[in-house]
C-alpha positions as CSV (number, residue, x, y, z in Angstrom):
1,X,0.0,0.0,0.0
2,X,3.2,2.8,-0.8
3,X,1.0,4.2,-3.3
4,X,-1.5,5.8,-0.1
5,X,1.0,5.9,2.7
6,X,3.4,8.0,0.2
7,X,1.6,10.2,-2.3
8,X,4.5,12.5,-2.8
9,X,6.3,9.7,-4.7
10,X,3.5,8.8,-6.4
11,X,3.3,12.1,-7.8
12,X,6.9,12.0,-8.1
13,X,6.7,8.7,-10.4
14,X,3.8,10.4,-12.7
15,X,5.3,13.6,-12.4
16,X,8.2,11.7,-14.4
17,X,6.6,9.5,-16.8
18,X,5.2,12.7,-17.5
19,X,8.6,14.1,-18.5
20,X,9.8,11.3,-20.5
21,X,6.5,11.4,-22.4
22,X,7.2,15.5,-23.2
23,X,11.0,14.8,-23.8
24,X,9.7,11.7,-26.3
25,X,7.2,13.2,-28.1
26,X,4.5,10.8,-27.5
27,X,1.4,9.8,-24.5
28,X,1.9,7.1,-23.1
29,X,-0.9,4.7,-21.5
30,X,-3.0,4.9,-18.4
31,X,-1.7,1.7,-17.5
32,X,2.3,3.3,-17.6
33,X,1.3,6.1,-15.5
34,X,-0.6,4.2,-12.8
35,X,2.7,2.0,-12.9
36,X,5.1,4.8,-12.9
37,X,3.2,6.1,-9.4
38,X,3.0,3.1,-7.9
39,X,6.5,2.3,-8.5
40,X,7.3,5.9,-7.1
41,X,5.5,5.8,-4.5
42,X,7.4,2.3,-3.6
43,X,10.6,3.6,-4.5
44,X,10.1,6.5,-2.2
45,X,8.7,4.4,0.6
46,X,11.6,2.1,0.6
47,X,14.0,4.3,-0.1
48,X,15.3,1.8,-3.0
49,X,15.4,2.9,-6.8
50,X,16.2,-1.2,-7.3
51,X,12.2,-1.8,-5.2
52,X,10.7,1.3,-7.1
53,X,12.1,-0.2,-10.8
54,X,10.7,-3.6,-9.5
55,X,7.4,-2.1,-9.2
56,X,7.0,-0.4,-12.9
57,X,6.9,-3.5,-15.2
58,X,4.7,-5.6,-12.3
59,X,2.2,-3.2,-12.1
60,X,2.0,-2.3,-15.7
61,X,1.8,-5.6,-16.7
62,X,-0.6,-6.7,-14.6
63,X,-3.1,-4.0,-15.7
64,X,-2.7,-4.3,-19.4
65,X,-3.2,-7.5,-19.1
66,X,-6.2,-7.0,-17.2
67,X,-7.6,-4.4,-19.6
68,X,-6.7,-6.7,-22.4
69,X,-4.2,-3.9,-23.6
70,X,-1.5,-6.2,-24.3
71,X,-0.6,-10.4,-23.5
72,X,2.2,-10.3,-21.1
73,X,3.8,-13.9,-20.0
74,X,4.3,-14.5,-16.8
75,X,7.9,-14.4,-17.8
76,X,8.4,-11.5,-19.5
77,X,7.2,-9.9,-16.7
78,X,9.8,-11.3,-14.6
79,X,12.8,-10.5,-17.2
80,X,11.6,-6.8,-17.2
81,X,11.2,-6.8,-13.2
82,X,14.4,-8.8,-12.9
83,X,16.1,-5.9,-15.2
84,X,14.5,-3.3,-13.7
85,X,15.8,-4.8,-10.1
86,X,19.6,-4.9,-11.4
87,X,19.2,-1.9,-13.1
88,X,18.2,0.1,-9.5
89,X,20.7,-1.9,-7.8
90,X,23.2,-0.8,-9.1
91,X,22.1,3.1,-9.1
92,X,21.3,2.0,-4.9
93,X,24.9,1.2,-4.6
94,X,26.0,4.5,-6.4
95,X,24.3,6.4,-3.9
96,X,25.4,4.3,-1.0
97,X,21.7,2.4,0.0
98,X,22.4,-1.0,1.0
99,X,19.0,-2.7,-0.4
100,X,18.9,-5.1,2.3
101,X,19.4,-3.1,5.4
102,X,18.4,0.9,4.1
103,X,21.2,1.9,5.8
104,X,24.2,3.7,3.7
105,X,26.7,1.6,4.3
106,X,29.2,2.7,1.0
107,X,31.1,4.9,4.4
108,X,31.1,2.3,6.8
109,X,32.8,0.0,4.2
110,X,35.3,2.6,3.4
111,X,36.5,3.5,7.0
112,X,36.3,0.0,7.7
113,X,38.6,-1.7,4.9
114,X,40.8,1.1,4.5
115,X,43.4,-0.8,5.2
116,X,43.0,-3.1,3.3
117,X,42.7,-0.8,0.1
118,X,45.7,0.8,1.2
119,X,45.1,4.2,3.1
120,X,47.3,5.0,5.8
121,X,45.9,4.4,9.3
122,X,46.8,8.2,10.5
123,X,44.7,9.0,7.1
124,X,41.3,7.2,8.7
125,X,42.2,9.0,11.8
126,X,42.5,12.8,10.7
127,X,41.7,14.0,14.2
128,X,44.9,12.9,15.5
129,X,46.9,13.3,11.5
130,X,48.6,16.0,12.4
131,X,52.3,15.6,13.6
132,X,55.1,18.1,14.8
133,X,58.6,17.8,12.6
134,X,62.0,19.7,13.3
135,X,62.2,22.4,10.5
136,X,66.1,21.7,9.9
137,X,65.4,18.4,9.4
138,X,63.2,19.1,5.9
139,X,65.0,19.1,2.8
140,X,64.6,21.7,0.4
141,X,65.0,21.4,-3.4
142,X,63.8,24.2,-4.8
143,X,66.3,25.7,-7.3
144,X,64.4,24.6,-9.6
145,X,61.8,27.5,-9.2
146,X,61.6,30.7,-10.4
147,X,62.5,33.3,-8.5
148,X,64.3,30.8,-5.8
149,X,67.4,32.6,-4.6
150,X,64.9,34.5,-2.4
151,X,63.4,31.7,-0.7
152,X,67.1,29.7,-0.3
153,X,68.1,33.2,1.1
154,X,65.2,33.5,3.7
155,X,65.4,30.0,4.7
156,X,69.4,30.5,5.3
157,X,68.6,33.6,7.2
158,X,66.1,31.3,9.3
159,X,68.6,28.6,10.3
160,X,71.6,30.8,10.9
């Protein structure tokens, strides 16, 4: 029942299908709009573009199918909602929504296997990244820059 607890993304979803029919040039069907805000409406509810993309071909389906519209297979229904599902998973994990949980979780793997990806330890920790060095123990190469005499002069000044 997304489609009455959330009405903004069902507005959302025909507010959409409603742009891609302008931007195409062509209506499309009652059935495709009453799919595209059901499927917004569960995409908003859930928080998951891979449960809102489930929703589209199901839904359409079903009612052109019922309306005698069109002869969907039960299986062709299924490829288009198993598509749809890959194709939101993988926007999910862009964004960082693990589909399972609905927490973001793309941070928390980060942080967590830094180490293992190779970031530094005192790079995870930048509160405490900061460290104190001895100035005469840096090295300076730059007489390679323009305008470098001054600088080698200054930093001569500085140490003497």
């Amino acid at each position: 029942m997304a489609f009455m607890s959330n009405p903004v993304g069902a507005t959302i979803g025909f507010g959409m299908q409603l742009c891609g029919d302008v931007l195409s040039g062509h209506m499309s069907s009652m059935e495709s709009y009453t799919a595209a805000s059901w499927s917004g409406a569960a995409g908003l509810q859930s928080g998951s573009a891979a449960i809102g993309g489930t929703t589209y071909p199901v839904v359409k389906n079903t009612l052109e199918n019922y309306f005698g519209v069109s002869n969907h297979s039960l299986s062709d229904t299924y490829a288009e909602a198993a598509d749809a599902y890959m194709q939101g998973s993988i926007f999910d994990i862009a964004f960082g929504y693990h589909p399972y949980t609905g927490e973001q979780q793309i941070i928390d793997y980060c942080t967590e296997n830094a180490n293992s990806v190779g970031i530094p330890e005192r790079a995870i920790n930048y509160d405490n990244a900061t460290e104190t060095i001895n100035p005469s123990e840096i090295r300076y190469s730059q007489s390679s820059i323009n305008g470098s005499s001054e600088i080698i002069s200054n930093m001569k000044k500085m140490d003497g």
